[in-house]
C-alpha positions as CSV (number, residue, x, y, z in Angstrom):
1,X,0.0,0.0,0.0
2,X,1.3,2.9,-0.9
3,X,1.9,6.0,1.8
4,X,-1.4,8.6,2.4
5,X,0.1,12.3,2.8
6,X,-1.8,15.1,4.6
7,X,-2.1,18.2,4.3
8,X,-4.2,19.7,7.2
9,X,-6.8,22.6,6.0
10,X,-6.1,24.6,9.0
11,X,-2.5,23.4,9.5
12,X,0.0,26.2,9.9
13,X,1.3,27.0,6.1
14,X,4.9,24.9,5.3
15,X,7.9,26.3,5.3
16,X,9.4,24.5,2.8
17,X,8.2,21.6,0.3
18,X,6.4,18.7,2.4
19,X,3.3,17.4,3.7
20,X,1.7,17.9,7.1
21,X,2.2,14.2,7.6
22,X,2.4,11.4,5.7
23,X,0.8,7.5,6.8
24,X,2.1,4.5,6.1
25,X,0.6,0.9,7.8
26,X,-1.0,2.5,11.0
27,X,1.8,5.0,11.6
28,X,1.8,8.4,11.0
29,X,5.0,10.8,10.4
30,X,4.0,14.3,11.7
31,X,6.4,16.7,9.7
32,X,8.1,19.1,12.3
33,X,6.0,22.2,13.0
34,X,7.9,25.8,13.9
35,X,6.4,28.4,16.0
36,X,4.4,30.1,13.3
37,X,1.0,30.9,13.9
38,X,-1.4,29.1,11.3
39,X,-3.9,32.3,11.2
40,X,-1.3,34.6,10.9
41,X,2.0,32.8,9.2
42,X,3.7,36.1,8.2
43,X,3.5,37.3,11.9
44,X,6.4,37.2,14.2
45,X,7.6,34.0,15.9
46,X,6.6,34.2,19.4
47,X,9.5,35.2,22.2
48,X,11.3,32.7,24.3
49,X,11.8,29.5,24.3
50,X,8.6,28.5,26.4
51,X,6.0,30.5,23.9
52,X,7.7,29.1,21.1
53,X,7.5,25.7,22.2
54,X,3.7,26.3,23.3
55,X,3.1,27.3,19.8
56,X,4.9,24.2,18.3
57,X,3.2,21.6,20.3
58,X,0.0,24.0,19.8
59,X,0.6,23.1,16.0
60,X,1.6,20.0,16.3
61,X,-2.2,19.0,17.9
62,X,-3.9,21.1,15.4
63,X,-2.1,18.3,12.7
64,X,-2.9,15.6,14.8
65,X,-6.7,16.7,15.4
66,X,-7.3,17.4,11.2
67,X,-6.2,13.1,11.4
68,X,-8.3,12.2,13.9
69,X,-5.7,11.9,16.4
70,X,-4.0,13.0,19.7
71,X,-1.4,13.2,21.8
72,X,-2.2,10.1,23.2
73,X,-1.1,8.6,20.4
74,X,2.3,9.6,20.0
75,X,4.7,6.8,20.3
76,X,8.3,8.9,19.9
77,X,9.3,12.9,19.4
78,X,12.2,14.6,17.7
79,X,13.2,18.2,18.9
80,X,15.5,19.8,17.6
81,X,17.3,23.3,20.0
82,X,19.0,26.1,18.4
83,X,20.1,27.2,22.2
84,X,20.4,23.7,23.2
85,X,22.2,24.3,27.2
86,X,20.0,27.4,27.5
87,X,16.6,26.1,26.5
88,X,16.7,22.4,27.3
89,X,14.8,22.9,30.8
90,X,12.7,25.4,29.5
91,X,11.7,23.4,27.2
92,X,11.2,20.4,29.2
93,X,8.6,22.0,31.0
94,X,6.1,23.5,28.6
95,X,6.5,20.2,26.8
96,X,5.9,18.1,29.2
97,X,2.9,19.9,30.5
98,X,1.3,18.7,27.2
99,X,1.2,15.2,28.0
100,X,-0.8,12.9,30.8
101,X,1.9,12.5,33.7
102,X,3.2,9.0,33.1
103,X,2.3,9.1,29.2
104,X,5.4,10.6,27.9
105,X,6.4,9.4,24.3
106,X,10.0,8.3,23.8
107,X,12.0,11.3,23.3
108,X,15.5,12.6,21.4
109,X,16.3,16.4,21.9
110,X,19.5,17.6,19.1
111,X,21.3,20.9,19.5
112,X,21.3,22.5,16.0
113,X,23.3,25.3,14.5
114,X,20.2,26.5,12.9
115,X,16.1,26.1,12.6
116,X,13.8,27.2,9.2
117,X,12.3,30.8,10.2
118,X,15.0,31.6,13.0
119,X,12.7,29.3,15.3
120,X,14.3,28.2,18.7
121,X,12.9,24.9,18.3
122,X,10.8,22.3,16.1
123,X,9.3,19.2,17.0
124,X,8.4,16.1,14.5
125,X,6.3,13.5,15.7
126,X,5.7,9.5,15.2
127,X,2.0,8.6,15.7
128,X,0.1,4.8,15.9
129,X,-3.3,5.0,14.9
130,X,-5.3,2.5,17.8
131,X,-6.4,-0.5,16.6
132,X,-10.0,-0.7,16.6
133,X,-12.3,-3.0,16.4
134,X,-13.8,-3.3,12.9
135,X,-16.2,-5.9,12.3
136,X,-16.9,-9.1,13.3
137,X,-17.7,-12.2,10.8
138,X,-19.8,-15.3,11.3
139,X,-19.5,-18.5,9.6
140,X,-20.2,-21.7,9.7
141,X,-20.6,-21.3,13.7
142,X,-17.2,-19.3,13.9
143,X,-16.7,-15.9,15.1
144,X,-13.9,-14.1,12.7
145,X,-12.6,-10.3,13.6
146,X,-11.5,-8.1,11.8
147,X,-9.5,-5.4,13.5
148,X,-8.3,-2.4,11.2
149,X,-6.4,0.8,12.4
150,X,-8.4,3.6,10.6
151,X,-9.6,7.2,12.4
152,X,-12.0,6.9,14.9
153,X,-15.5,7.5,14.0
154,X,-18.3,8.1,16.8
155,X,-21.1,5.7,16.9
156,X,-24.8,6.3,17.5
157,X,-26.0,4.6,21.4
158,X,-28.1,1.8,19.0
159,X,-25.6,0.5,17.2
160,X,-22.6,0.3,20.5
161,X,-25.4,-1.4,22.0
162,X,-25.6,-4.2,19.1
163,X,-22.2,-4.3,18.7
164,X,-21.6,-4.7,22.7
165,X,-24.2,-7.7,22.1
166,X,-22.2,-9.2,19.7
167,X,-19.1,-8.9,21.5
168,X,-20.5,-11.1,24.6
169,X,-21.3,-13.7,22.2
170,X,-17.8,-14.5,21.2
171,X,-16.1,-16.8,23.5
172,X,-14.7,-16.0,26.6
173,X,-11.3,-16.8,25.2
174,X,-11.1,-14.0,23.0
175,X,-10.0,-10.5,23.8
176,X,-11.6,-8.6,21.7
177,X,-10.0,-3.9,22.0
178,X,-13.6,-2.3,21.1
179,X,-13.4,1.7,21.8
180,X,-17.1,2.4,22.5
């Protein structure tokens, strides 16, 4: 299958030649975002490390939103310091208030010489779509399941009820991830 690549409507505006992220088999490649502001990309960066980074991760989730995603769903981060000794614990903490305490991705933070725009920092992600549950088969008195990893879609009360119903009919010995 050949890769998906995004480009988010309300995204901030690239800075060079890429896409907003680009989907392969479940996993998602979130281009790294800089400190521009998506409703006004010809503004001024913001000052300081900690706004800058604010506005990076702010990006970052409006990327992940336009997919259907989260936070939660990053698996590893790249970010990349132009002020590296200066900025690190800065940095740190404005990043790390964007996550659930105990739900940090894995992480590697690079000095550079340089960033696009004259940003401070950027930040690229790695994302896993969840697997969800997708469908379930029956044949000849056997339960198959499917189970894809596709963008979650919100379901109407009847049919997570018929679905739930379904679900307690396959043996015990299944273990079946349903997001209801």
């Amino acid at each position: 299958m050949l890769p998906i690549h995004h480009m988010i409507d309300q995204g901030p505006r690239p800075v060079a030649p890429f896409s907003h992220a680009v989907e392969a088999d479940g996993w998602v490649f979130v281009t790294g975002q800089m400190p521009t502001d998506p409703d006004a990309p010809d503004a001024p960066l913001p000052a300081g490390i900690e706004a800058q980074t604010a506005r990076v991760m702010d990006n970052l989730k409006i990327v992940l939103e336009g997919l259907g995603l989260g936070l939660e769903n990053v698996t590893f981060a790249r970010v990349y310091l132009t002020e590296f000794e200066r900025d690190y614990a800065q940095m740190n903490e404005t990043y790390r208030s964007y996550f659930e305490a105990g739900a940090l991705p894995g992480r590697t933070c690079i000095g550079v010489t340089a960033l696009a725009v004259g940003a401070l920092v950027e930040i690229d992600l790695v994302v896993r779509r969840p697997l969800v549950f997708s469908g379930v088969d029956v044949a000849g008195g056997r339960f198959s399941i499917a189970a894809v990893r596709h963008r979650r879609i919100e379901l109407g009360q009847e049919t997570r009820v018929e679905l739930k119903k379904v679900i307690r009919k396959i043996d015990r010995k299944w273990f079946v991830l349903l997001h209801l």
